[in-house]
DOLO-474755 format. One line per 2 residues: their letters; for each residue z, y, x of C-alpha. Coordinates in pm, whole numbers, plus 50000, padded with zeros to 5 digits. Layout:
DOLO-474755
a) Z,Y,X ~ ...
END
This chain:
DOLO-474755
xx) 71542,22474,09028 ~ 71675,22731,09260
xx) 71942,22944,09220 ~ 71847,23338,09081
xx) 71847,23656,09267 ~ 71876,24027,09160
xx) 71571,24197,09295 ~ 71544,24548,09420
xx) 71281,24687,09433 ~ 71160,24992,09594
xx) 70798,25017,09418 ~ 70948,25039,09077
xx) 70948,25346,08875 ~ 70953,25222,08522
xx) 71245,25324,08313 ~ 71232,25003,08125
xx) 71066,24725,08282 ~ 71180,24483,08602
xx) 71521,24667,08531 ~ 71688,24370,08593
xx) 71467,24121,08766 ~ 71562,23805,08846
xx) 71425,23636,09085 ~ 71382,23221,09136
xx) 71217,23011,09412 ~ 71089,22771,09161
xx) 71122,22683,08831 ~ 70901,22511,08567
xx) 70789,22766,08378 ~ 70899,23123,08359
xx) 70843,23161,07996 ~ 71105,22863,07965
xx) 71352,23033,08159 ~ 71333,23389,07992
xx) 71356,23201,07642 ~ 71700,23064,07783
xx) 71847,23382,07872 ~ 71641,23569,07593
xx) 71993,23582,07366 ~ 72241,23737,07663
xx) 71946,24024,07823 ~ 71805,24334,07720
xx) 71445,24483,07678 ~ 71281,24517,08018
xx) 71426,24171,08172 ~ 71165,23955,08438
xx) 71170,23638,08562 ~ 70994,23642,08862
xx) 70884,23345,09066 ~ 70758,23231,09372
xx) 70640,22854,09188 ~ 70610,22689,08852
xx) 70553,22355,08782 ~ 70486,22357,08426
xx) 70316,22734,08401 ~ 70116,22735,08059
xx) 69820,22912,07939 ~ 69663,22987,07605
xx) 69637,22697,07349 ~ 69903,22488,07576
xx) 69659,22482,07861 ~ 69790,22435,08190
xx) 69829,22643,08443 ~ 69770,22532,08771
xx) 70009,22666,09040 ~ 69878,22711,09462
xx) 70090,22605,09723 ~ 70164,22918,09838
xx) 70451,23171,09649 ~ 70230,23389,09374
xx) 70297,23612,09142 ~ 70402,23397,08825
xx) 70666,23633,08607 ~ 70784,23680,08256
xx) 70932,24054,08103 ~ 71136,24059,07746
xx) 70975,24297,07462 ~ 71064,24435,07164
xx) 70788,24623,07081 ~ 70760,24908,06822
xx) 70464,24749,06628 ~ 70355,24542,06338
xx) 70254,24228,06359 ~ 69887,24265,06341
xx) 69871,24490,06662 ~ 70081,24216,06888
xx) 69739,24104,07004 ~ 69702,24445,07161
xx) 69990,24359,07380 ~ 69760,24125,07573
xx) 69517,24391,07610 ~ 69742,24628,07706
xx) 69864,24343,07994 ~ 69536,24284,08115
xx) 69458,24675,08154 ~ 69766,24692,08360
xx) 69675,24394,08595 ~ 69318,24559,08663
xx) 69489,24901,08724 ~ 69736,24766,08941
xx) 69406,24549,09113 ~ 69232,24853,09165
xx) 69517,25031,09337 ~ 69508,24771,09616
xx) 69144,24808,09663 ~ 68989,24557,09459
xx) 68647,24645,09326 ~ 68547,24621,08975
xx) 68796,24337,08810 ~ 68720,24231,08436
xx) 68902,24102,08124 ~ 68777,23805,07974
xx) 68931,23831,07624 ~ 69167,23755,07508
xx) 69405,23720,07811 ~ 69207,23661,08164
xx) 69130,23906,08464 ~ 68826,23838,08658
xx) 68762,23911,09016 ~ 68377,23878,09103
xx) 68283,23636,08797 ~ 68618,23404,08867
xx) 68979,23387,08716 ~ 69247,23542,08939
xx) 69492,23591,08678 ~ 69640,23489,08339
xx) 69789,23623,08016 ~ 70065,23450,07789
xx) 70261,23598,07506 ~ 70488,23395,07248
xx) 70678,23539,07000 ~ 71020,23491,06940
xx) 71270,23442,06657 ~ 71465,23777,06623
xx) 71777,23814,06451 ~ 71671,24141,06368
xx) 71334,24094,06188 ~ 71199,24436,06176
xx) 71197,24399,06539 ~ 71085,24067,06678
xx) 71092,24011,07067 ~ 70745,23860,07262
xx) 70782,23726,07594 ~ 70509,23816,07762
xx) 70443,23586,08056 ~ 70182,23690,08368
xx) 70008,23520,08639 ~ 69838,23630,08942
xx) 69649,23461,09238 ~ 69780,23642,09593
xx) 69760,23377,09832 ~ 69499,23054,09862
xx) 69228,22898,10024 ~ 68933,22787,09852
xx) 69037,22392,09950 ~ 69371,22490,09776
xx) 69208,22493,09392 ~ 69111,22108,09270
xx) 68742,22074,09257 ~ 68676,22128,08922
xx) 68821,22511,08971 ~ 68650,22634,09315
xx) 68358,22781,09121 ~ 68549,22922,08848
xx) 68933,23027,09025 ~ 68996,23277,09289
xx) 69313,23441,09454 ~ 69296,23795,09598
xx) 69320,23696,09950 ~ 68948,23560,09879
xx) 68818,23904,09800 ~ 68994,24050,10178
xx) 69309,24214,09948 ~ 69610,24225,10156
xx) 69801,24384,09911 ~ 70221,24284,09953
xx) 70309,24065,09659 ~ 70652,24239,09567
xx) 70430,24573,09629 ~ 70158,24394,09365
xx) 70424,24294,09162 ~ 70571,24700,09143
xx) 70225,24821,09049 ~ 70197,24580,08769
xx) 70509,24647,08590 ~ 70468,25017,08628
xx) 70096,24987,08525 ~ 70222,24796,08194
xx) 70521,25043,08103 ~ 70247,25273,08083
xx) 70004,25091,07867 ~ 70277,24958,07671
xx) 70425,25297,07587 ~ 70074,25397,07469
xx) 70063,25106,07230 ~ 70413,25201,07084
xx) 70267,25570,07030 ~ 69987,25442,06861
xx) 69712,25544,07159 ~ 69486,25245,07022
xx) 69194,25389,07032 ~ 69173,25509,07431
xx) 69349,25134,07450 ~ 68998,24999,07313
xx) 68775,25217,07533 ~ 68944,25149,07837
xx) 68912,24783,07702 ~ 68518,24809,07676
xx) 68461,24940,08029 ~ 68694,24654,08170
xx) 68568,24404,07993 ~ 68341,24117,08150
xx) 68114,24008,07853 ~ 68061,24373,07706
xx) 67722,24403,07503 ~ 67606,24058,07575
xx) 67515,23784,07352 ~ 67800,23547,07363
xx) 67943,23194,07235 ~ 68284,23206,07096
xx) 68421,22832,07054 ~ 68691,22833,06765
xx) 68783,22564,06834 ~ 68583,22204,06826
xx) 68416,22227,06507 ~ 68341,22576,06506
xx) 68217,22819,06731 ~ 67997,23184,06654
xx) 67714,23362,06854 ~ 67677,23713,06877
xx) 67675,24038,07069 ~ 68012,24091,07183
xx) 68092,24508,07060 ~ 68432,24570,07178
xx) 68786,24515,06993 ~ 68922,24654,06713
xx) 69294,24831,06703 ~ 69467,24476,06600
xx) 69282,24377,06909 ~ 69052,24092,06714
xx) 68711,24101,06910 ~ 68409,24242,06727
xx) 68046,24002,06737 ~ 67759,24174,06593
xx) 67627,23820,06476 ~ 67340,24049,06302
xx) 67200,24382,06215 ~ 67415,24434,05953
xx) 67712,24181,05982 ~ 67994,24222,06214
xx) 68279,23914,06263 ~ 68608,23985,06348
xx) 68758,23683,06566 ~ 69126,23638,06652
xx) 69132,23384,06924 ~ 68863,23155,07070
xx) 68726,23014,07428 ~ 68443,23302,07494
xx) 68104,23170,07739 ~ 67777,23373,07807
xx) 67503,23244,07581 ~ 67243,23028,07740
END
């Protein structure tokens, strides 16, 4: 693991976020190394990284990591919210990925909920938050870990991913990665301050106009036993998904592995 460096950086005009980020070479995961310094930093603290060796996704998935140095980096919150509306952190997060996206010229990206951007139908970038044991319990800190795609070639995913992974440089975007990186974080401040004010309802219609699988008849998989079909209607303000599964019957569903219906 390399030794960490204080980043400046010029693109940043958050008051909160990236103020300090560190910055490492490698390491195995940058949620890991956020959780160790979680007790000695403040609110606003990244872990940036150029590779991870042990990145995770949702459910303990893996994430798998390109040769080339990413965007893989992890910011300290302590939000202002109640427990039920911490899934609206990774909405919020996924918002500010697109926005940031769309600032560097790339057309239309998509969430896949709960915590996946979409470039052209494939995955260019990831979501993680975990929540942390707080001494103060009103006020419970998340990490909240992202992942982006900069730099690949198509022969740099494993098979089994070329159809459903991508990296910006696929779609043309040249965008700098420290530049990328700027947008994001200021991007998130924003969306993050609107979830603290209690903006959740612009939150979920800039959610339904972003999101891939909007008014379509879906498959949410639960998990191996269980799985729903519906019309996928948008999110509510705690963030749960909404499936019109009939005329009159509407599920609410937390977390799940979401497919087009066949």
């Amino acid at each position: 693991m390399s030794a960490p460096q204080l980043l400046n950086l010029s693109g940043l005009s958050t008051q909160l976020l990236g103020r300090p980020t560190y910055h490492f070479e490698e390491v195995d995961s940058t949620q890991d190394m956020l959780k160790k310094m979680s007790g000695g930093v403040q609110q606003g603290t990244v872990v940036f990284a150029d590779h991870q060796h042990k990145g995770r996704g949702r459910n303990g998935h893996i994430w798998f990591s390109l040769p080339e140095p990413q965007i893989y980096f992890s910011v300290l919150l302590a939000p202002k919210l109640s427990p039920p509306k911490f899934p609206m952190i990774n909405i919020a997060a996924g918002l500010a990925v697109i926005e940031a996206l769309e600032v560097c010229g790339i057309k239309d990206p998509k969430i896949k909920w709960p915590n996946d951007v979409y470039i052209q139908q494939k995955k260019a970038a990831g979501i993680l938050s975990e929540l942390l044991t707080s001494d103060v319990k009103e006020r419970p800190f998340i990490i909240l870990g992202i992942g982006i795609n900069v730099s690949a070639n198509l022969e740099d995913f494993p098979n089994e991913l070329r159809d459903r992974a991508t990296a910006l440089s696929l779609t043309g975007c040249t965008c700098d990665r420290l530049e990328l990186l700027c947008k994001v974080l200021n991007a998130l401040e924003s969306w993050f301050l609107m979830l603290e004010h209690g903006n959740f309802k612009l939150i979920q219609s800039e959610f339904s106009k972003k999101w891939l699988f909007h008014e379509k008849q879906i498959v949410v998989n639960m998990d191996s036993n269980r799985s729903l079909q519906g019309k996928a209607m948008g999110i509510d303000e705690d963030g749960a998904l909404l499936l019109q599964k009939s005329s009159s019957e509407i599920a609410r569903v937390f977390s799940g592995e979401v497919t087009l219906q066949t």
